[in-house]
mmCIF file of the N, C-alpha and C atoms, coordinates in Angstrom:
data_MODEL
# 
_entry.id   MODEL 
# 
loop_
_atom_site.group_PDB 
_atom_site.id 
_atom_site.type_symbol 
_atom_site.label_atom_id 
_atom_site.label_alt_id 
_atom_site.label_comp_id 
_atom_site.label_asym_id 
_atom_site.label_entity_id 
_atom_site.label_seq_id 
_atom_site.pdbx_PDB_ins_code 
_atom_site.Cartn_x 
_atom_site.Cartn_y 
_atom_site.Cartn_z 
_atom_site.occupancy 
_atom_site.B_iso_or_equiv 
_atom_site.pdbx_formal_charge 
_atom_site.auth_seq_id 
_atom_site.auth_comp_id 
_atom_site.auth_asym_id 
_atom_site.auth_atom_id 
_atom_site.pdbx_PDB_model_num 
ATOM 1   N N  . UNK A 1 1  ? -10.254 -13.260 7.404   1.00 0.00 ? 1  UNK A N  1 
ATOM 2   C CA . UNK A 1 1  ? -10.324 -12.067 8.193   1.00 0.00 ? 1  UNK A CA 1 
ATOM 3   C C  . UNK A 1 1  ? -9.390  -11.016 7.579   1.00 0.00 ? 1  UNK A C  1 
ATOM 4   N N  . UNK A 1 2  ? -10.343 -9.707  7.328   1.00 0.00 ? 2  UNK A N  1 
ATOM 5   C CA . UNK A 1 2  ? -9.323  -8.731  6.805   1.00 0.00 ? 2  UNK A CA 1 
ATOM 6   C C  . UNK A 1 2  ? -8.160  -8.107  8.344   1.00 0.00 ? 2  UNK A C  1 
ATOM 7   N N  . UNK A 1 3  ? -6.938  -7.998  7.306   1.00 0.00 ? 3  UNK A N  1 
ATOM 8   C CA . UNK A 1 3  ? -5.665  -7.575  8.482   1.00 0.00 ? 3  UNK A CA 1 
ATOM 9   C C  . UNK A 1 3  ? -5.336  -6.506  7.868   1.00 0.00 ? 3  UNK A C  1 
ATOM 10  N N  . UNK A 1 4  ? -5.511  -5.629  9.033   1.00 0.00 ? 4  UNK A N  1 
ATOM 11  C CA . UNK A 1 4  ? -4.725  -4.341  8.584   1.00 0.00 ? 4  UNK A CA 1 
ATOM 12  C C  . UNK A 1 4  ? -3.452  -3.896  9.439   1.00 0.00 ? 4  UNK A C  1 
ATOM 13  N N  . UNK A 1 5  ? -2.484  -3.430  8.945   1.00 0.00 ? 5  UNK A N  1 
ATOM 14  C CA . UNK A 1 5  ? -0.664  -3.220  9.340   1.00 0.00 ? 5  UNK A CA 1 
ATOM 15  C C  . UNK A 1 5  ? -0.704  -1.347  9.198   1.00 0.00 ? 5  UNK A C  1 
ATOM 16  N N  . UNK A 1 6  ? 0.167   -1.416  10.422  1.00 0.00 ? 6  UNK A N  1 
ATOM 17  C CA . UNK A 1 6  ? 0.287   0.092   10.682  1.00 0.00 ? 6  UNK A CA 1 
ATOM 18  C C  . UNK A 1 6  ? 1.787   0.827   9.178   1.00 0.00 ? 6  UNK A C  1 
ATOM 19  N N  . UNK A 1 7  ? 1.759   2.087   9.386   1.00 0.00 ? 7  UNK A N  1 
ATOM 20  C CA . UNK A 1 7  ? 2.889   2.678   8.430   1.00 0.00 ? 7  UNK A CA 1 
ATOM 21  C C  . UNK A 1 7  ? 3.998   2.106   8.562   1.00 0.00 ? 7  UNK A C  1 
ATOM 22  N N  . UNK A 1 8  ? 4.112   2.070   9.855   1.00 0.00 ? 8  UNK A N  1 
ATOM 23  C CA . UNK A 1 8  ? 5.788   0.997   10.274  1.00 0.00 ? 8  UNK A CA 1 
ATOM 24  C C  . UNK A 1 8  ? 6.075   -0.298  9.264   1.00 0.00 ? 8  UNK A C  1 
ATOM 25  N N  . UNK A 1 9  ? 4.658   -0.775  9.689   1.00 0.00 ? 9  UNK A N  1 
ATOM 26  C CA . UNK A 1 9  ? 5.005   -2.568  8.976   1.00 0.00 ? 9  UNK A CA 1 
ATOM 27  C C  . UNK A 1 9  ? 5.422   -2.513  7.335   1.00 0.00 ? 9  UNK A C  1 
ATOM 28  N N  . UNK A 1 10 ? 4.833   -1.328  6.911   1.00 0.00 ? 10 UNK A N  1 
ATOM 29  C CA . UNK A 1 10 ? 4.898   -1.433  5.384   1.00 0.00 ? 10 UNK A CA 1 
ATOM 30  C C  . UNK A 1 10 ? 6.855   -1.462  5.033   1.00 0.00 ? 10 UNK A C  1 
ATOM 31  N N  . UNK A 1 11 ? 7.173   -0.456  6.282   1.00 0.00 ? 11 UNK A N  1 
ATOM 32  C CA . UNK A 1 11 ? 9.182   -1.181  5.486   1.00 0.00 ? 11 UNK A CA 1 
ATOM 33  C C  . UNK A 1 11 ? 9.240   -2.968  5.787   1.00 0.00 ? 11 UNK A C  1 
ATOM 34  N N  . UNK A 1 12 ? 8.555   -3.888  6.387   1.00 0.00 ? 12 UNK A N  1 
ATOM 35  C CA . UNK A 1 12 ? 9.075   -5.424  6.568   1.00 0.00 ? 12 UNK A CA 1 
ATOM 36  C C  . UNK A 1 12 ? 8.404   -5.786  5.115   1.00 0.00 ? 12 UNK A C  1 
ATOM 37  N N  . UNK A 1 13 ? 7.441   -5.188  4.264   1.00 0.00 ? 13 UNK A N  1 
ATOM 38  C CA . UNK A 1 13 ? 7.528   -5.502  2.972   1.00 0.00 ? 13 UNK A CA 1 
ATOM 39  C C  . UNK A 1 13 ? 8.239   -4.805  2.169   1.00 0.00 ? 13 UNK A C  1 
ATOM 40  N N  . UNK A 1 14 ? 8.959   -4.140  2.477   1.00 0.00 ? 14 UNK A N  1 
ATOM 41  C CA . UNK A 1 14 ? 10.301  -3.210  1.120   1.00 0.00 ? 14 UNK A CA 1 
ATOM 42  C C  . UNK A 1 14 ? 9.411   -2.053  0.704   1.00 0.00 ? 14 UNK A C  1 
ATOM 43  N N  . UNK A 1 15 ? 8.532   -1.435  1.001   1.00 0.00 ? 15 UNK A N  1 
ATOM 44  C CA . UNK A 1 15 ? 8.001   -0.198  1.192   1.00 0.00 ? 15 UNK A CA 1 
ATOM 45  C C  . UNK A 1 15 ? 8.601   0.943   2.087   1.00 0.00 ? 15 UNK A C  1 
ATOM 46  N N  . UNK A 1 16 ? 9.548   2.001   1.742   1.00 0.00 ? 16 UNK A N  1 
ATOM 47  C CA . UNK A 1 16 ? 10.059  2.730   2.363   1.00 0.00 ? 16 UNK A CA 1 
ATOM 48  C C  . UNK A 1 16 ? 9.625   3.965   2.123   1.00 0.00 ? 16 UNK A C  1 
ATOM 49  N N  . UNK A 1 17 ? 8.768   4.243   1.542   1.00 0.00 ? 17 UNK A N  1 
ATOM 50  C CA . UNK A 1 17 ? 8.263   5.583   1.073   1.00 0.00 ? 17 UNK A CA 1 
ATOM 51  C C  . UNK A 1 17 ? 8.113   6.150   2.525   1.00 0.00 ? 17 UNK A C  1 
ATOM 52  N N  . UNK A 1 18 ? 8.198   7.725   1.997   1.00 0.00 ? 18 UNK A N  1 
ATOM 53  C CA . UNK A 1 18 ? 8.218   8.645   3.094   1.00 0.00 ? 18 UNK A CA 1 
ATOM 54  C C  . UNK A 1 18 ? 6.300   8.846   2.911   1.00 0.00 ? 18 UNK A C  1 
ATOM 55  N N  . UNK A 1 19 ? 5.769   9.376   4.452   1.00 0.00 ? 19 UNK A N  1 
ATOM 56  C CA . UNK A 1 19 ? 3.874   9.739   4.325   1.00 0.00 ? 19 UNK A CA 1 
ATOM 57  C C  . UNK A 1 19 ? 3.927   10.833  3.620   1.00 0.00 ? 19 UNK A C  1 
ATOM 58  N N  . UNK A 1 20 ? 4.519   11.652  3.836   1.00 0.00 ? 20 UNK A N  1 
ATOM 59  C CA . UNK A 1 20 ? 3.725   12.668  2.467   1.00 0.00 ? 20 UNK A CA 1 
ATOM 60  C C  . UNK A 1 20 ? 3.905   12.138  1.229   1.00 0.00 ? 20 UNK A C  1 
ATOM 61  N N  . UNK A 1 21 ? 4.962   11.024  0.572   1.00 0.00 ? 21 UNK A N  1 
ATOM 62  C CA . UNK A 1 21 ? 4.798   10.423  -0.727  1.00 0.00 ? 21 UNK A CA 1 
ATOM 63  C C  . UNK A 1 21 ? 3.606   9.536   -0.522  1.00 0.00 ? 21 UNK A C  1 
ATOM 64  N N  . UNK A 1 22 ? 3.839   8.582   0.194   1.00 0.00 ? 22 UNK A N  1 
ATOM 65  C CA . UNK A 1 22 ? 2.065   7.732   0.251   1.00 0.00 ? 22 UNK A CA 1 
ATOM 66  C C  . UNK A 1 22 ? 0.959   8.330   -0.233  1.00 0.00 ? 22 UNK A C  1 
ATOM 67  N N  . UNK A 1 23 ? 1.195   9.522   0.716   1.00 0.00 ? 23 UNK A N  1 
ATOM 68  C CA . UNK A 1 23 ? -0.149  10.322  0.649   1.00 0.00 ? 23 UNK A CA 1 
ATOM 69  C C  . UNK A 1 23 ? -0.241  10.797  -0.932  1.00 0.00 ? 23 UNK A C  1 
ATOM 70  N N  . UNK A 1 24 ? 0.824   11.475  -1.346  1.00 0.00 ? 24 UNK A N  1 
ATOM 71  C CA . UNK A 1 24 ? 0.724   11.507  -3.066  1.00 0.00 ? 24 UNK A CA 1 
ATOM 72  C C  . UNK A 1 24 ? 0.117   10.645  -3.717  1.00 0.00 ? 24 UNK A C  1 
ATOM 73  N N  . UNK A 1 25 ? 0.326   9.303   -3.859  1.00 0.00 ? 25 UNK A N  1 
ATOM 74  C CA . UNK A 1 25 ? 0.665   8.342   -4.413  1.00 0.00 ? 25 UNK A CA 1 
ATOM 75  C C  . UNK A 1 25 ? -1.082  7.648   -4.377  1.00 0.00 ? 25 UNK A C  1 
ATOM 76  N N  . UNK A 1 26 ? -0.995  8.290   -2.702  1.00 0.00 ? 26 UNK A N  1 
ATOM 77  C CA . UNK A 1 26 ? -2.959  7.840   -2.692  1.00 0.00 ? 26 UNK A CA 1 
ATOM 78  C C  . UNK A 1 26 ? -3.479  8.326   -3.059  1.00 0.00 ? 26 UNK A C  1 
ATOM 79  N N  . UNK A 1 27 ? -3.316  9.651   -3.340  1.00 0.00 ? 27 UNK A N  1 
ATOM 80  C CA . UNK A 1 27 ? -4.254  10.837  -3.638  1.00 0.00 ? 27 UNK A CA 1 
ATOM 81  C C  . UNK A 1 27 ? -4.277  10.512  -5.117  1.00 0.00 ? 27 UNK A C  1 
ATOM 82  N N  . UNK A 1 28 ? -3.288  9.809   -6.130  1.00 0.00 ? 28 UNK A N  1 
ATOM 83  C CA . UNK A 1 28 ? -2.961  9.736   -7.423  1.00 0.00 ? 28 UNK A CA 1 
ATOM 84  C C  . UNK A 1 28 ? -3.778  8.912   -8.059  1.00 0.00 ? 28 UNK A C  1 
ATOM 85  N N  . UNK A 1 29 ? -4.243  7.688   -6.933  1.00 0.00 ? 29 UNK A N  1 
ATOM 86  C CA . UNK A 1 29 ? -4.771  6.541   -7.291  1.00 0.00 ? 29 UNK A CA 1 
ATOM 87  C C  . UNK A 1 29 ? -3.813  5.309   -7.603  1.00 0.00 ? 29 UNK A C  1 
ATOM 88  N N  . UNK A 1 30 ? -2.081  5.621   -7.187  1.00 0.00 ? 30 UNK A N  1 
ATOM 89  C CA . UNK A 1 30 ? -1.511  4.524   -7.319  1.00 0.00 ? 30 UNK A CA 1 
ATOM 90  C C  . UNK A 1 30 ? -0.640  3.522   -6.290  1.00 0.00 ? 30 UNK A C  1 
ATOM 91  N N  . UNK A 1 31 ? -1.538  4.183   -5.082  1.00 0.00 ? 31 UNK A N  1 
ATOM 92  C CA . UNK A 1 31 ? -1.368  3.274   -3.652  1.00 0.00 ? 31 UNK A CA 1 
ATOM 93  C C  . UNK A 1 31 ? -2.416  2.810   -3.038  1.00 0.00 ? 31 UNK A C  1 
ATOM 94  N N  . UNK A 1 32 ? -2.613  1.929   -2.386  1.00 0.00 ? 32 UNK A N  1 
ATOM 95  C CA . UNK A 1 32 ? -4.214  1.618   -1.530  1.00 0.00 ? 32 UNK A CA 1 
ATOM 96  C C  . UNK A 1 32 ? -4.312  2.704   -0.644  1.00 0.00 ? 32 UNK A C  1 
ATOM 97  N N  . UNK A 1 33 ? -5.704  3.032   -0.842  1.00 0.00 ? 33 UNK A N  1 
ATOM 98  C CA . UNK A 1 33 ? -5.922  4.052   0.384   1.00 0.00 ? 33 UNK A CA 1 
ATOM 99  C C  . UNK A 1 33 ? -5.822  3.221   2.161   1.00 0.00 ? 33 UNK A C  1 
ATOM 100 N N  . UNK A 1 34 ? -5.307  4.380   2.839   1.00 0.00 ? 34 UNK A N  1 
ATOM 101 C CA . UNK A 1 34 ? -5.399  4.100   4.139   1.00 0.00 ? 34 UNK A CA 1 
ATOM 102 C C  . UNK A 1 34 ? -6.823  4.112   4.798   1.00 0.00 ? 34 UNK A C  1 
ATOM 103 N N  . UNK A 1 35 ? -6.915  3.175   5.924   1.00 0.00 ? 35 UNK A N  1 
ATOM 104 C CA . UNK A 1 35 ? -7.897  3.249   6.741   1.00 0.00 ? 35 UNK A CA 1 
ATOM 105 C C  . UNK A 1 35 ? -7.830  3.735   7.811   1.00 0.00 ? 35 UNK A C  1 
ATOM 106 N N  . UNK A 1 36 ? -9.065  4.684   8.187   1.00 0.00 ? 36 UNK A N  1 
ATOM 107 C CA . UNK A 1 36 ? -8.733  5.248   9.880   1.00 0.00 ? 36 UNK A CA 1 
ATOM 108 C C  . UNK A 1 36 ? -9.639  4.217   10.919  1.00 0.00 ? 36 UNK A C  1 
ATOM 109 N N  . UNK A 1 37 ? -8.462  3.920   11.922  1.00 0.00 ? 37 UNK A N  1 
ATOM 110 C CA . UNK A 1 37 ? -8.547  2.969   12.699  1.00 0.00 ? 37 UNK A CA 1 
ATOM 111 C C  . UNK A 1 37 ? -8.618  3.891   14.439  1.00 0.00 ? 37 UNK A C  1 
ATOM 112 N N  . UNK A 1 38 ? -8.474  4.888   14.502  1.00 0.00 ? 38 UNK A N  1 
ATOM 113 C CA . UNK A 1 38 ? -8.336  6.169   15.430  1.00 0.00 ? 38 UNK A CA 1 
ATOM 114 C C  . UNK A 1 38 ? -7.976  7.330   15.372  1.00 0.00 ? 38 UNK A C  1 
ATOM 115 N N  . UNK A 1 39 ? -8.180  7.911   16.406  1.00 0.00 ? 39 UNK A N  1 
ATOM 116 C CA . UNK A 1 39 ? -7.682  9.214   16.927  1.00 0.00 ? 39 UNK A CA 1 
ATOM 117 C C  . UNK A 1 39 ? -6.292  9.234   15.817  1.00 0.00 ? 39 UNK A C  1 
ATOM 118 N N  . UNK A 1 40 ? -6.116  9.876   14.833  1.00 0.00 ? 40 UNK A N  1 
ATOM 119 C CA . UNK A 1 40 ? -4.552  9.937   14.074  1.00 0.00 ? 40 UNK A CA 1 
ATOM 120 C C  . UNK A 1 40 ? -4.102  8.731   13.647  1.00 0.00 ? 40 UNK A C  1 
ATOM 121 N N  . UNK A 1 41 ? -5.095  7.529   14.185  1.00 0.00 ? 41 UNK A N  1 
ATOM 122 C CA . UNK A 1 41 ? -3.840  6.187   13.697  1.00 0.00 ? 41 UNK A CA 1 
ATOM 123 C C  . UNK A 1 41 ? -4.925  5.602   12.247  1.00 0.00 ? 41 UNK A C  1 
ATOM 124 N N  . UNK A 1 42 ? -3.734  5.061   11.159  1.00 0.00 ? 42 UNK A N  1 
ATOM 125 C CA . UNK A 1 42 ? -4.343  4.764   10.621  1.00 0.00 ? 42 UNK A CA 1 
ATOM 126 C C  . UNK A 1 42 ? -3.715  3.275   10.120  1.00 0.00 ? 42 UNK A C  1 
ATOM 127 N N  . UNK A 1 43 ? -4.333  2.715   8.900   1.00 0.00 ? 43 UNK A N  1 
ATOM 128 C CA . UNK A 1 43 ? -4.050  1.209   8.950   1.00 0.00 ? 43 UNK A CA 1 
ATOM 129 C C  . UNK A 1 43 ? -3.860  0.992   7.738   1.00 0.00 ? 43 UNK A C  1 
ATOM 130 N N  . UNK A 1 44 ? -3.343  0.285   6.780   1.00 0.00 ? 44 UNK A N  1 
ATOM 131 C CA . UNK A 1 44 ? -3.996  -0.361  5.397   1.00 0.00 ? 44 UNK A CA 1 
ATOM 132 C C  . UNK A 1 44 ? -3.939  -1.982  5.186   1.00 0.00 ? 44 UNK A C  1 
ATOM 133 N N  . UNK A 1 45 ? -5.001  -2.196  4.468   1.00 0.00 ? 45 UNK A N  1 
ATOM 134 C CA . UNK A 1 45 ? -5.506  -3.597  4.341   1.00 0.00 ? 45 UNK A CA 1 
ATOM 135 C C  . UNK A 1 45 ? -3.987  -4.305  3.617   1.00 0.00 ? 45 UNK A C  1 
ATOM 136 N N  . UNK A 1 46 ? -3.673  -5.258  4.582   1.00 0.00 ? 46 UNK A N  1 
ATOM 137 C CA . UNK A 1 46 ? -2.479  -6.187  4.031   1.00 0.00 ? 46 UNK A CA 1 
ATOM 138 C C  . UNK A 1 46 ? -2.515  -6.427  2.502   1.00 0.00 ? 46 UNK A C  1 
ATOM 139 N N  . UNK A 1 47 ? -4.321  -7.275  2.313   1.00 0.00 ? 47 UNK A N  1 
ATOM 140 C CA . UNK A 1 47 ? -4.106  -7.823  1.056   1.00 0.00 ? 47 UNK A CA 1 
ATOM 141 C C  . UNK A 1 47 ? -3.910  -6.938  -0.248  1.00 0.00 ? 47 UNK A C  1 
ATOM 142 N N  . UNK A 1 48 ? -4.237  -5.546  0.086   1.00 0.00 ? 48 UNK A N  1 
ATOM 143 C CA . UNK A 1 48 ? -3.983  -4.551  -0.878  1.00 0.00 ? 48 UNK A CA 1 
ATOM 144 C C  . UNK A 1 48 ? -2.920  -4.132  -0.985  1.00 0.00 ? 48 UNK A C  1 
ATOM 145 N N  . UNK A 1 49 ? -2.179  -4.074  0.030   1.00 0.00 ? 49 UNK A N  1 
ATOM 146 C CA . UNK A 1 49 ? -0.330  -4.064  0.095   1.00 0.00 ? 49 UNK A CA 1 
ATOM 147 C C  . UNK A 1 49 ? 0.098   -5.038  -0.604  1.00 0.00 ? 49 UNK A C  1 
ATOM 148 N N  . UNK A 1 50 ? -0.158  -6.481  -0.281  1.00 0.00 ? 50 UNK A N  1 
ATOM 149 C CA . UNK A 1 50 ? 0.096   -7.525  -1.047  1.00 0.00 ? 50 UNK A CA 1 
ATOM 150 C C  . UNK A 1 50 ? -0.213  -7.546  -2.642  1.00 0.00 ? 50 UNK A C  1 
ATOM 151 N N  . UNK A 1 51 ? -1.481  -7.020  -2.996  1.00 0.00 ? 51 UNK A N  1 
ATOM 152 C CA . UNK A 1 51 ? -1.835  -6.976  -4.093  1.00 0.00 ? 51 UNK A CA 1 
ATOM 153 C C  . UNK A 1 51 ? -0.693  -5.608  -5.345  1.00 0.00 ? 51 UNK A C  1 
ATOM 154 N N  . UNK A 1 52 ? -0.558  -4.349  -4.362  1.00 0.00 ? 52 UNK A N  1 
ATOM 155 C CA . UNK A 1 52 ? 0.388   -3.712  -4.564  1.00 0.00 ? 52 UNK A CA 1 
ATOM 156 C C  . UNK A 1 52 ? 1.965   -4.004  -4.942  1.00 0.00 ? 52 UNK A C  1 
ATOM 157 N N  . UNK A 1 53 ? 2.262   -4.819  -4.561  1.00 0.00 ? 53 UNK A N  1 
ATOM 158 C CA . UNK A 1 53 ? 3.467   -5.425  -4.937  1.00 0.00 ? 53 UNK A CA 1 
ATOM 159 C C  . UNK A 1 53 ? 3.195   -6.164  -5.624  1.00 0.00 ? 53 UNK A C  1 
ATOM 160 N N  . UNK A 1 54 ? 2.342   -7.182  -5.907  1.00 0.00 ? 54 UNK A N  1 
ATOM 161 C CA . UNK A 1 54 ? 2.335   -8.013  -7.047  1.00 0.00 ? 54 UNK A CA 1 
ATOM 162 C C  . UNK A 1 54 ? 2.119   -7.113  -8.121  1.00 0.00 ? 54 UNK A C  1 
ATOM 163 N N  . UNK A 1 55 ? 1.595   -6.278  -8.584  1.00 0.00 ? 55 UNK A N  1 
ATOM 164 C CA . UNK A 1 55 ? 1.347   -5.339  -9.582  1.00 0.00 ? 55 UNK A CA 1 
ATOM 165 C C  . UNK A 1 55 ? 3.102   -4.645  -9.751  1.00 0.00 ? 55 UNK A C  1 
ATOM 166 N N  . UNK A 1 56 ? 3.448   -4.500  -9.160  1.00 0.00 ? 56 UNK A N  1 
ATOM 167 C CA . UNK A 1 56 ? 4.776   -4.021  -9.208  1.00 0.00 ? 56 UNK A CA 1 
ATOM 168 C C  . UNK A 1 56 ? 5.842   -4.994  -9.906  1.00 0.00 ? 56 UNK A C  1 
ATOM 169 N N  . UNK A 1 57 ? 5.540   -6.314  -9.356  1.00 0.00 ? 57 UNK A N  1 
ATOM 170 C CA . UNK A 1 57 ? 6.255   -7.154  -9.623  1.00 0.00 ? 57 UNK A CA 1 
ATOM 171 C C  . UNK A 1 57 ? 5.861   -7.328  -11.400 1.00 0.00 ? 57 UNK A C  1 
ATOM 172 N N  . UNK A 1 58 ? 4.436   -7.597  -11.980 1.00 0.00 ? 58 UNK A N  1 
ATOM 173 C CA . UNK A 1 58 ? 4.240   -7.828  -13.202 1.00 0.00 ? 58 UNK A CA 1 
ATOM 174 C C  . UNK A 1 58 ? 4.485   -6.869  -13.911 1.00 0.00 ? 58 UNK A C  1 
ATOM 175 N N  . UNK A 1 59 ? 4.592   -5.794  -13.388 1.00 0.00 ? 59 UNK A N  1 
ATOM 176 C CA . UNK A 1 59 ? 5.128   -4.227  -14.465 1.00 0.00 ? 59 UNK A CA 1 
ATOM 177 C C  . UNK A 1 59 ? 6.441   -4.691  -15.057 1.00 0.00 ? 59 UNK A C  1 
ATOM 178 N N  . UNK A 1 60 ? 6.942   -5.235  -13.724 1.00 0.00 ? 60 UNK A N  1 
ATOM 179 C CA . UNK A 1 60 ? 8.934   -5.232  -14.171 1.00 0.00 ? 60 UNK A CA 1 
ATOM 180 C C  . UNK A 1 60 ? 8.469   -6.443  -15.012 1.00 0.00 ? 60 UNK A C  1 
ATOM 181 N N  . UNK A 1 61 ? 8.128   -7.041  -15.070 1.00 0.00 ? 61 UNK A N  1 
ATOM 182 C CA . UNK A 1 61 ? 8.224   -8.425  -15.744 1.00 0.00 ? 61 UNK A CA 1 
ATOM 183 C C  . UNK A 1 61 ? 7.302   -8.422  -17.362 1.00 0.00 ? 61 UNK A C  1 
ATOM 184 N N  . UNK A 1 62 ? 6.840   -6.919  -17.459 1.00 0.00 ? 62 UNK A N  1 
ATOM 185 C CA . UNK A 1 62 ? 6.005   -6.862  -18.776 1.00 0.00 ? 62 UNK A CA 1 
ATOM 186 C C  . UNK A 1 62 ? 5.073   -7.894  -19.041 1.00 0.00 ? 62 UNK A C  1 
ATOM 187 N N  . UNK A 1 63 ? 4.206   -7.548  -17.391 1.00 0.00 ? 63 UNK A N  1 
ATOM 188 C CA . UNK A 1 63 ? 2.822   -8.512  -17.900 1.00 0.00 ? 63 UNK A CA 1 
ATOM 189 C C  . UNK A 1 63 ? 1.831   -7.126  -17.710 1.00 0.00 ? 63 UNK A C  1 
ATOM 190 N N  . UNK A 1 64 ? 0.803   -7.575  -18.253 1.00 0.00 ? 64 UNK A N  1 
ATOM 191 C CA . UNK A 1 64 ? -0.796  -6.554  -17.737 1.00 0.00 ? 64 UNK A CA 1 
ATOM 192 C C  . UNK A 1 64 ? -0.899  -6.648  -16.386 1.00 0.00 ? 64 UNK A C  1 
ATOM 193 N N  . UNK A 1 65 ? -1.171  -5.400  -15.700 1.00 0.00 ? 65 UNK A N  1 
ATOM 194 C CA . UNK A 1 65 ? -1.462  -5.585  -14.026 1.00 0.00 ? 65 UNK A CA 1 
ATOM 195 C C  . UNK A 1 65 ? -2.688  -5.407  -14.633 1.00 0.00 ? 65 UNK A C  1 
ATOM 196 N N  . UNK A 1 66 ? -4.313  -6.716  -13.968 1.00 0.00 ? 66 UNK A N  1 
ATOM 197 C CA . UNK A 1 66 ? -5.375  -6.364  -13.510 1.00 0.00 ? 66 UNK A CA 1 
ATOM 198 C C  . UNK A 1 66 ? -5.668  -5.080  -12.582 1.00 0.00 ? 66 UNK A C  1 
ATOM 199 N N  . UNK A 1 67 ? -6.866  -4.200  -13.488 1.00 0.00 ? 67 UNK A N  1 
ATOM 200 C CA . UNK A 1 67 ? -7.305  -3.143  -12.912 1.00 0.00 ? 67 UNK A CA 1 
ATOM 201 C C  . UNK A 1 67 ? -7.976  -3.510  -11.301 1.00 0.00 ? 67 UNK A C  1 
# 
């Protein structure tokens, strides 16, 4: 089952970015896009958060991140 976590949850994974950087960062192509889940609220898919940090993690470590 896909899980999606509000802006809040993203600091309990070490994501502290401010939303207008997100929003950069999405608009750039180098954050998962958000999902709208309502009226103003929106969501993003865990495993792409998850997947997001692992890519982070193999940069520092000088491996290839899969496209």
């Amino acid at each position: 089952m896909t899980r999606l976590i509000p802006y809040d949850a993203l600091a309990s994974k070490c994501i502290n970015y401010s939303k207008p950087h997100l929003w950069r960062l999405e608009k750039a192509g180098k954050f998962p896009k958000r999902v709208a889940i309502g009226a103003g609220r929106y969501g993003y898919v865990e495993a792409e958060i998850d997947a997001y940090i692992e890519g982070k993690i193999a940069e520092r470590d000088g491996k290839r991140v899969p496209a």
